[in-house]
C-alpha positions as CSV (number, residue, x, y, z in Angstrom):
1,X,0.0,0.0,0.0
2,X,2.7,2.1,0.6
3,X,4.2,2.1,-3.2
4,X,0.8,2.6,-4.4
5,X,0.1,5.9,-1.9
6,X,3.7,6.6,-3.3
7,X,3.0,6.6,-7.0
8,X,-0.5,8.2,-6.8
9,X,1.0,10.8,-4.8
10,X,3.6,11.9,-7.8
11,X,0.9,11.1,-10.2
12,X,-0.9,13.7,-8.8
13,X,2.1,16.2,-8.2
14,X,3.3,15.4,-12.0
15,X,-0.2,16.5,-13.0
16,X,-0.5,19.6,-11.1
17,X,2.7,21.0,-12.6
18,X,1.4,20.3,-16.3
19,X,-0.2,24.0,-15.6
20,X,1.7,27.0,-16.4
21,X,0.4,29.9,-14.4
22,X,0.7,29.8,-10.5
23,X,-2.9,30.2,-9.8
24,X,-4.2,28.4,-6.7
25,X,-7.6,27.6,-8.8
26,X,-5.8,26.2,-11.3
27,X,-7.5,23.4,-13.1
28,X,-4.8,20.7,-12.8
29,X,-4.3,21.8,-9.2
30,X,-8.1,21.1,-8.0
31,X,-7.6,17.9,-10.1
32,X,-4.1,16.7,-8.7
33,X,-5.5,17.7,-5.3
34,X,-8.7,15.8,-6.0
35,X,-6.7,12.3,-6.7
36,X,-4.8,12.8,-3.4
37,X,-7.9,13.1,-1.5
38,X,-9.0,10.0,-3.4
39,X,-6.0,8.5,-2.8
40,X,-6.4,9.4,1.1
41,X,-9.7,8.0,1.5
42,X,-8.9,4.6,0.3
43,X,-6.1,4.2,2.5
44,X,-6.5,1.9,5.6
45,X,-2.7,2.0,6.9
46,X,-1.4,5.2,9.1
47,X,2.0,4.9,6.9
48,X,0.1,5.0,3.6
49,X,-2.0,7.6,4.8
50,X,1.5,9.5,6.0
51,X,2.9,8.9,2.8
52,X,0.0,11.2,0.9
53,X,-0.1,13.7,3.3
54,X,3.0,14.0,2.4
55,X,2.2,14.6,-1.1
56,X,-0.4,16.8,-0.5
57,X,1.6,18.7,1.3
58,X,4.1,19.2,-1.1
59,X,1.0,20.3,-3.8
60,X,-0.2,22.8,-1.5
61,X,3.2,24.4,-0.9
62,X,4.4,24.5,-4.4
63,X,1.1,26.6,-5.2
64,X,1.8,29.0,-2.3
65,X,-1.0,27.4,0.3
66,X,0.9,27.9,3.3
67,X,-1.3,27.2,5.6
68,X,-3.1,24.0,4.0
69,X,0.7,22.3,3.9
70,X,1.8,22.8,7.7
71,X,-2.3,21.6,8.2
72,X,-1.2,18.4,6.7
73,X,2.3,17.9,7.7
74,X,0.7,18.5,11.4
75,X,-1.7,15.6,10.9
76,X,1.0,13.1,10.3
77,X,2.0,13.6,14.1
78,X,-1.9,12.5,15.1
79,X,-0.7,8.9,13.0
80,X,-0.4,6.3,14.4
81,X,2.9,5.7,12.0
82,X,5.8,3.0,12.4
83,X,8.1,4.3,9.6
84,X,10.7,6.8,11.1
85,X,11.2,8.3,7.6
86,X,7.8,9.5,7.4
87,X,8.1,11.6,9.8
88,X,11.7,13.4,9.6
89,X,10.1,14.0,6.2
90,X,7.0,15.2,7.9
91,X,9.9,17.1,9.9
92,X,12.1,19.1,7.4
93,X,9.2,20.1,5.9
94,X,7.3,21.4,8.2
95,X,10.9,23.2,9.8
96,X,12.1,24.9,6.0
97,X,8.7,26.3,5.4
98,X,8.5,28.0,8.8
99,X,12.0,29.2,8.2
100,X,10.9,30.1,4.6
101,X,7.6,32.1,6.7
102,X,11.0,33.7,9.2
103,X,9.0,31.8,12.3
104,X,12.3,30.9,13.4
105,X,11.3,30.1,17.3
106,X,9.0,27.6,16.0
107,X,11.2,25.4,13.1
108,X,13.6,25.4,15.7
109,X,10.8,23.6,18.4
110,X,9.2,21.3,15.7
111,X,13.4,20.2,15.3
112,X,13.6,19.7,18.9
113,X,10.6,17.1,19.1
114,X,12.2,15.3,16.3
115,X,15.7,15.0,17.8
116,X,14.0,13.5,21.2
117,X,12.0,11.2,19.2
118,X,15.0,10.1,16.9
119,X,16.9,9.7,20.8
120,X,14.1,7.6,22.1
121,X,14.1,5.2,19.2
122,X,18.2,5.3,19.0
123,X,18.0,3.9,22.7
124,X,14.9,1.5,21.9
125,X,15.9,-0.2,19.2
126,X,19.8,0.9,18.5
127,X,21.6,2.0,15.3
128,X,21.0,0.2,11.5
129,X,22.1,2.0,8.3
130,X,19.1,3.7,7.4
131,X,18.3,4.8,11.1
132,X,21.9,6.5,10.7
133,X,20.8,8.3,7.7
134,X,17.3,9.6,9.3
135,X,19.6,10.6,12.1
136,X,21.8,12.5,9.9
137,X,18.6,14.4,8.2
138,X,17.6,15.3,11.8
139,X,20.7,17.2,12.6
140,X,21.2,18.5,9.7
141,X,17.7,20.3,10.0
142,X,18.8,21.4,13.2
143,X,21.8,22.7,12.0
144,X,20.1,24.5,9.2
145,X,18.2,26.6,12.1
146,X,21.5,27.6,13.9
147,X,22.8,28.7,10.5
148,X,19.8,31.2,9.6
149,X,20.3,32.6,13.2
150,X,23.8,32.9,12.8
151,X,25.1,30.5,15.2
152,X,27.9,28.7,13.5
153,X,29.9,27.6,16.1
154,X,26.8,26.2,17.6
155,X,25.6,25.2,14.0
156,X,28.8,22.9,13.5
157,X,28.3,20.4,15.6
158,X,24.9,19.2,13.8
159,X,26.6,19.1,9.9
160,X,29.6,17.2,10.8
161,X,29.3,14.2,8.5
162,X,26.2,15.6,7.4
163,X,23.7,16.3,4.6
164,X,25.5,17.3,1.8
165,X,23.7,20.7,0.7
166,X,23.2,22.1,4.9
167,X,26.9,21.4,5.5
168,X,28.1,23.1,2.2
169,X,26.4,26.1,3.3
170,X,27.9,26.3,6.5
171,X,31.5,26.1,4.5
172,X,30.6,28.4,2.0
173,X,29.9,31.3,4.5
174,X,33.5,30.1,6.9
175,X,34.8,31.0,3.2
176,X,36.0,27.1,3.2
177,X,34.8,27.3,-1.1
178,X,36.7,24.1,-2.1
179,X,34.8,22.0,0.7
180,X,31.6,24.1,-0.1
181,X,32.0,23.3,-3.9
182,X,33.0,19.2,-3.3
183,X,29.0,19.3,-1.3
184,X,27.2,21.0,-3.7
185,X,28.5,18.7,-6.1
186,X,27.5,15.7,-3.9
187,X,23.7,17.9,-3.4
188,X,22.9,17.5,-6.7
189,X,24.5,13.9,-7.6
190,X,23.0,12.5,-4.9
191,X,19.2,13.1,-5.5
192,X,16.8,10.0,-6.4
193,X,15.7,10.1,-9.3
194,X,11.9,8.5,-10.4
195,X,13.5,4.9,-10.9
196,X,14.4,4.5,-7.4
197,X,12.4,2.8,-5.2
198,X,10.4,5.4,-3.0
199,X,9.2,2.8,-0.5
200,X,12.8,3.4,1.4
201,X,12.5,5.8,4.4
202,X,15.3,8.2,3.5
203,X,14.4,8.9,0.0
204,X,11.0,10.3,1.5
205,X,10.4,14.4,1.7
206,X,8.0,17.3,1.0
207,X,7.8,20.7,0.5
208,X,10.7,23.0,-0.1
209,X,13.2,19.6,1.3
210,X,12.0,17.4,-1.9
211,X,14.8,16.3,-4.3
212,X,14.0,19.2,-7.3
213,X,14.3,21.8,-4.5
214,X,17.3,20.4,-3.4
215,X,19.0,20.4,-6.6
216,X,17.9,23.6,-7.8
217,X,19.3,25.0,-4.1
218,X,22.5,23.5,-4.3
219,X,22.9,24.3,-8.6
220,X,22.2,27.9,-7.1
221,X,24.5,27.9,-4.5
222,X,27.2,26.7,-6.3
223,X,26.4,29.4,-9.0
224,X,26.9,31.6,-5.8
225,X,30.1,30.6,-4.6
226,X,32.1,30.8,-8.2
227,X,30.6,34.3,-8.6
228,X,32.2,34.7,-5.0
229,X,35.4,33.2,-6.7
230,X,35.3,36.2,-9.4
231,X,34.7,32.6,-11.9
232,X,31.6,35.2,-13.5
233,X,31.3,32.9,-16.8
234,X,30.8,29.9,-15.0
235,X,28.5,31.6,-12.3
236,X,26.4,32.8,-15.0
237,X,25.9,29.1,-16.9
238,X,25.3,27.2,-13.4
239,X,22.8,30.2,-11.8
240,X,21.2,29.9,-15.4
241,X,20.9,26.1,-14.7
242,X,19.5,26.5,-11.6
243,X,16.8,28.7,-13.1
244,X,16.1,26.8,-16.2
245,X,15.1,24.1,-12.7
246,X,12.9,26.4,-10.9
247,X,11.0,27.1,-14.0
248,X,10.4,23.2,-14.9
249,X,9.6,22.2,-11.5
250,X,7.3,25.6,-10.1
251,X,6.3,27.1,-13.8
252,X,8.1,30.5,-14.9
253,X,5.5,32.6,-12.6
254,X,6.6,31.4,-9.3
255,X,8.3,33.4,-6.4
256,X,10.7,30.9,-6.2
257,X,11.6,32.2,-9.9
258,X,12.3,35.4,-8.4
259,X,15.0,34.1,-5.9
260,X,16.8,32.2,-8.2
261,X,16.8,35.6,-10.6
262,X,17.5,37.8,-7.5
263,X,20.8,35.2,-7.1
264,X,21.4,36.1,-11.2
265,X,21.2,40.0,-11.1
266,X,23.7,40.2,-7.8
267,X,26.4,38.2,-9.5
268,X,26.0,40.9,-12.5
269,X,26.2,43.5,-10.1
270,X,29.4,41.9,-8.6
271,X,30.7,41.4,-11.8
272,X,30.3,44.8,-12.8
273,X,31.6,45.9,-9.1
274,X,34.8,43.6,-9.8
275,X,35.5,45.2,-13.5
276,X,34.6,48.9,-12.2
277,X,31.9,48.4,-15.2
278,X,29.8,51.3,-16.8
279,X,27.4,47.8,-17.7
280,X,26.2,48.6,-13.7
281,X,24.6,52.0,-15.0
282,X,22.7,50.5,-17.8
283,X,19.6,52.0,-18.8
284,X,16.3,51.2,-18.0
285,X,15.5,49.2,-21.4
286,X,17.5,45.7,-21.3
287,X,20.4,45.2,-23.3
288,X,20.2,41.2,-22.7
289,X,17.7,38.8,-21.5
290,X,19.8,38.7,-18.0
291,X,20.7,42.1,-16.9
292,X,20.5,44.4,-13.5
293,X,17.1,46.5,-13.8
294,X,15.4,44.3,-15.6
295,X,16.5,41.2,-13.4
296,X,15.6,42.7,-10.4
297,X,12.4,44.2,-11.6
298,X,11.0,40.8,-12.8
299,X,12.4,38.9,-9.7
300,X,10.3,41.6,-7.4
301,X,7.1,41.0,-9.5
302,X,7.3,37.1,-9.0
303,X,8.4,37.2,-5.2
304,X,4.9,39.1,-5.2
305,X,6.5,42.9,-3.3
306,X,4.2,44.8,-2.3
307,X,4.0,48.3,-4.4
308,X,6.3,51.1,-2.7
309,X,3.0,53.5,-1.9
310,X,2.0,50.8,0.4
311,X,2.8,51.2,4.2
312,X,5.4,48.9,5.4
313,X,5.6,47.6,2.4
314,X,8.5,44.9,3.6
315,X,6.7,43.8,6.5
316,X,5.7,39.9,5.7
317,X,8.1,37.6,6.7
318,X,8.2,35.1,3.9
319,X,10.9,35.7,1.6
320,X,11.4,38.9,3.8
321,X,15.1,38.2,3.1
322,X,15.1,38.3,-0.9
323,X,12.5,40.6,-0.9
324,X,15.1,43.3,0.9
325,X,18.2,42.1,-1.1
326,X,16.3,42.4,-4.4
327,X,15.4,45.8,-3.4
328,X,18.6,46.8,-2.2
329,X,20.3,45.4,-5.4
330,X,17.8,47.0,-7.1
331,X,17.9,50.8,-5.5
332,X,22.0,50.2,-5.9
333,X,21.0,50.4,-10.0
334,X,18.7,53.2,-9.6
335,X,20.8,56.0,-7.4
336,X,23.1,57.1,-10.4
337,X,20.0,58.4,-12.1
338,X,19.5,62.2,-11.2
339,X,16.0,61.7,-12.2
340,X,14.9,57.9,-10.0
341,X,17.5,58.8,-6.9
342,X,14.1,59.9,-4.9
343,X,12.9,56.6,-5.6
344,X,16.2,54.9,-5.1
345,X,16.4,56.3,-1.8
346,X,12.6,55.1,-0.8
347,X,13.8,51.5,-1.5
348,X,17.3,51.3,0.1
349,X,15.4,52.7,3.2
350,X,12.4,49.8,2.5
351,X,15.2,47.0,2.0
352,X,17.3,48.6,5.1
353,X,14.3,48.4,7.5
354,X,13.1,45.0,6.9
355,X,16.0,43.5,6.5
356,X,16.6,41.1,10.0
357,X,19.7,38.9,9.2
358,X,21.7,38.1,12.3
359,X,25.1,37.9,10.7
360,X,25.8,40.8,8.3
361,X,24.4,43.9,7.1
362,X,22.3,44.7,4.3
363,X,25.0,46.6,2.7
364,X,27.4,43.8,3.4
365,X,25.0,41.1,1.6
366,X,25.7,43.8,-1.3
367,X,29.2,44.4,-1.7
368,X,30.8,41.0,-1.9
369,X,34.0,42.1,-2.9
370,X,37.4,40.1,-3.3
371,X,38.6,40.8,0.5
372,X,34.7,40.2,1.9
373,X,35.3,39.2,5.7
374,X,31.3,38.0,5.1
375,X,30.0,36.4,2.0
376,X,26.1,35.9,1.9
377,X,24.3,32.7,0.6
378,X,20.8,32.9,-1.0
379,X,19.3,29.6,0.2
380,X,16.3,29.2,-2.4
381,X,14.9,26.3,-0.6
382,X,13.7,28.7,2.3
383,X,14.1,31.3,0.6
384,X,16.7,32.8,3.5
385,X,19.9,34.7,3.0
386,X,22.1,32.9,5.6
């Protein structure tokens, strides 16, 4: 039952991304959810029925439903489940979209719970391979926590030997590229692809910790860390990758579009920093498909920013983080202009006051230069600059 709860489920998410538009009332979303709810109903087992939730949880994220996802992530605690993997899935999830929302306090409880229960079972029943891999995940979710709040020495201790992408991350921003870069790499060769068998626990995962986020987080970071590395040529072909993957996966409308083009439009700003370029003054009409203004005007429409005239315009927490960099990046582009400074200077203040990171600046997330103490990394996953 639980391979056949398993392939309905990506039946039904392989169906609801045949639309284009990211519309909640899509037509192949209320049919893709209507086969999970099928699927659901017909299920007598607790595991099965874990193993949709799952996937419905994963449909209602991907379309921007909040809410409805952490709703059904939560019900797979009132289960009556044996399968460990089920729930650290259940787990990561439900801890990288409350990151993703900034409810920091609360991913960091919901990682607690699962750490006691991974102990409790550790001392019940011992240690086996794939127990050491769920054991792995769970730390490494932890450490993912500590790293958006800035704690990396306490952040250290949960990615040794860890999960690949987390524990890049922590390398990239101790400046440690070469191990950062050897991760990533590992990130995106190790994802299942759709031949594996899904039935084993630590393949399972929903939400924004599901293998195509993964990959597209780790292709981005890596895109990152050689712009970091002043390697702008191959920045640009691996950050193009990694968007070329958001758009296949969430459709070319999503927010999570928008981060990855937020990610694309720094690097050409650093670029153009790095060169002392004129290119970084460019007018308002692009000059090529990828380029400052236009990047960062695009990436603000699909991380869905409030207009400027609105009060507080920055103060959501989801995406809070990009939603300030883009804005930042793109007031940077507009204060040469004797004619947009006014409005330059109404965004850098925007960006400024919303943005909350715990380890650098706002203007230090900007200017990545060669002899950066601090070097930010855009996690599109959570959509968190850690």
């Amino acid at each position: 039952m639980i391979r056949v709860a398993t392939k309905l489920s990506r039946a039904a998410k392989t169906v609801s991304r045949s639309g284009i538009v990211f519309d909640k009332e899509d037509e192949t979303y209320a049919r893709a959810l209507l086969v999970l709810e099928q699927c659901l109903a017909i299920q007598q087992d607790d595991n099965s029925k874990g193993m949709v939730l799952l996937g419905m949880s994963t449909l209602f994220y991907e379309r921007g439903n909040f809410s409805e996802a952490i709703d059904r992530l939560h019900k797979i605690e009132d289960l009556n489940i044996s399968s460990m993997g089920v729930r650290v899935a259940a787990t990561e999830a439900l801890v990288g979209i409350y990151l993703e929302l900034g409810q920091d306090d609360t991913a960091s409880a919901v990682a607690e719970v699962c750490r006691q229960l991974m102990d409790a079972i550790k001392l019940e029943i011992g240690t086996g391979f794939v127990l050491e891999v769920l054991d792995a995940r769970t730390k490494a979710i932890e450490g993912l926590v500590k790293l958006v709040r800035g704690k990396l020495k306490k952040a250290e201790s949960f990615f040794l030997g860890n999960v690949a992408l987390s524990y890049g991350e922590f390398k990239h921003v101790q400046h440690d590229f070469s191990m950062a870069k050897k991760l990533y790499g590992m990130a995106t060769q190790e994802m299942p692809d759709d031949n594996k068998d899904f039935k084993i626990p630590y393949y399972l995962a929903a939400c924004n910790i599901v293998s195509e986020e993964v990959e597209m987080a780790a292709t981005c970071t890596l895109g990152q860390l050689e712009s970091h590395l002043g390697n702008f040529g191959v920045a640009e072909e691996i950050l193009t990758r990694a968007l070329t993957i958001a758009e296949k996966h969430f459709g070319s409308h999503h927010p999570k579009v928008g981060v990855i083009l937020t990610c694309i439009a720094l690097m050409f700003r650093q670029k153009a920093m790095r060169e002392q370029s004129s290119s970084l003054l460019i007018q308002e009409v692009k000059v090529a498909p990828y380029k400052m203004q236009g990047l960062f005007r695009r990436a603000l429409d699909l991380l869905k920013g409030p207009p400027l005239e609105v009060e507080g315009a920055l103060a959501k927490d989801c995406r809070r983080d990009i939603l300030a960099l883009a804005r930042g990046g793109y007031a940077e582009t507009l204060c040469v202009q004797q004619k947009r400074k006014d409005e330059a200077e109404k965004l850098r203040s925007l960006a400024e006051s919303a943005w909350r990171n715990p380890r650098l600046s706002l203007a230090e997330a900007l200017d990545v230069s060669e002899h950066s103490s601090k070097v930010p990394v855009v996690d599109a996953r959570i959509s968190r600059v850690l």
